[in-house]
Structure formats: C-alpha cells, structure tokens
C-alpha positions in Angstrom: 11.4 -16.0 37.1 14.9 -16.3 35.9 17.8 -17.2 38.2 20.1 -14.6 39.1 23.7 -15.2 38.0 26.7 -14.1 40.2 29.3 -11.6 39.0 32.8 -11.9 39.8 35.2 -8.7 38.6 38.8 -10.3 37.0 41.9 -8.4 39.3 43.3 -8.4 35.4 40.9 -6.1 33.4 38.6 -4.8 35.9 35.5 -5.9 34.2 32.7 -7.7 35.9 31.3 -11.4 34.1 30.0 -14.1 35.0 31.6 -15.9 37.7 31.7 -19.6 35.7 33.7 -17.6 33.1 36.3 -17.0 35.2 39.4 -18.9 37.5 39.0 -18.6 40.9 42.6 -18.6 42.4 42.0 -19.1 46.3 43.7 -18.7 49.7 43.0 -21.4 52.3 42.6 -21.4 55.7 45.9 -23.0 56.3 47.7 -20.2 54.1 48.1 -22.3 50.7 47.3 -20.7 47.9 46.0 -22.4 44.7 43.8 -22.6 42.0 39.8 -23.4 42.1 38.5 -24.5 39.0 35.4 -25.6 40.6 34.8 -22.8 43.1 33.8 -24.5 45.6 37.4 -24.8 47.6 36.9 -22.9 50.7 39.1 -19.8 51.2 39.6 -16.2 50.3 39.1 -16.0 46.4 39.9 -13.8 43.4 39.1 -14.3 39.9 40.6 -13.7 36.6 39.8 -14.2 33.1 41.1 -17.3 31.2 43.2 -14.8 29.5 47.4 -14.6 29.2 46.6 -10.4 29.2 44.8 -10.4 32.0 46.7 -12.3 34.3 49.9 -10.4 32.8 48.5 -7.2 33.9 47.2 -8.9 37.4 50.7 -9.8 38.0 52.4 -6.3 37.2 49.6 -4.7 39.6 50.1 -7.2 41.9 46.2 -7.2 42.4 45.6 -10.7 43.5 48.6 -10.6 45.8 46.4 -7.4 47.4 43.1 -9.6 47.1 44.2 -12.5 48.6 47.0 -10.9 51.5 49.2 -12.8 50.8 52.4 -13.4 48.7 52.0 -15.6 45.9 54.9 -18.1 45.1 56.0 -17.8 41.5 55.0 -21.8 40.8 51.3 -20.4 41.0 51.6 -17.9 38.3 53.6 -20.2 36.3 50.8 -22.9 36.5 48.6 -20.3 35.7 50.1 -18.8 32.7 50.2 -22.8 31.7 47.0 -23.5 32.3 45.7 -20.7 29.9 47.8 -20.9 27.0 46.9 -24.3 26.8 43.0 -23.0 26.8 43.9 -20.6 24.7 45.6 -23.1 21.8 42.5 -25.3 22.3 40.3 -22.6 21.5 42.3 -21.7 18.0 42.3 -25.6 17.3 38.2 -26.0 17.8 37.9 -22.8 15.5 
C-alpha cells in the first residue's frame, strides 16, 4: 500500500503540490516570523513555491500576510526573494 503524500497549496499560484516541494514560511508562538526549510519549526505555516513569480504575486496579494495574521517585515521577503534566485541560478547551472 503506498504512503499517502501531503499537499500543501503555494499562497503564490494557488496550486496544490507536494508539500517537500515547497517553503514553508512560519509564524511562531512568540510572534517571529521566519522561514522553515525543514517543516518541522512549530508555528502557523504557509507555503510557497521555490519560485521569484510566485512569491511576487504572494506579496502583491498580500496572501501570506492573511495566512499567517500577521505583518511581515520586509527583511523576510527580501531573504526570500534571495534564497530563490539563488535556487533558481543553480538550477540553470546543473542544466
């Protein structure tokens, strides 16, 4: 019988995938709000692909913000948009 594999839907394009495919950006109980490459961190999450299109448009709907309650600090989406150019440009390099 074949595991079954969680779903996450990215606040970016809307569409469900697997949850491993995704960032987890999370909330903690304390109020901080970082990113979860690992998933484990405990806290509100919300996910988004590791794509600069999706995260664009999560920022201009302000989706996460609504996902997590909270107001994210600029320094998060700045790491973020960091973090996934830099996967992206190591994805054209391995090509």
């Amino acid at each position: 019988m074949q595991k079954k594999i969680p779903q996450r839907q990215c606040m970016g394009c809307r569409e469900r995938k697997n949850k491993r495919e995704l960032i987890r950006v999370v909330r903690s109980p304390e109020g901080q709000v970082a990113l979860d490459f690992k998933g484990k961190a405990p806290g509100r999450g919300a996910y988004l692909c590791p794509s600069l299109a999706c995260l664009k448009r999560a920022i201009r709907s302000k989706a996460i913000e609504r996902s997590l309650e909270v107001e994210i600090p600029q320094e998060i989406y700045a790491r973020l948009e960091q973090e996934m150019e830099e996967a992206e440009t190591n994805d054209a390099q391995g090509s």
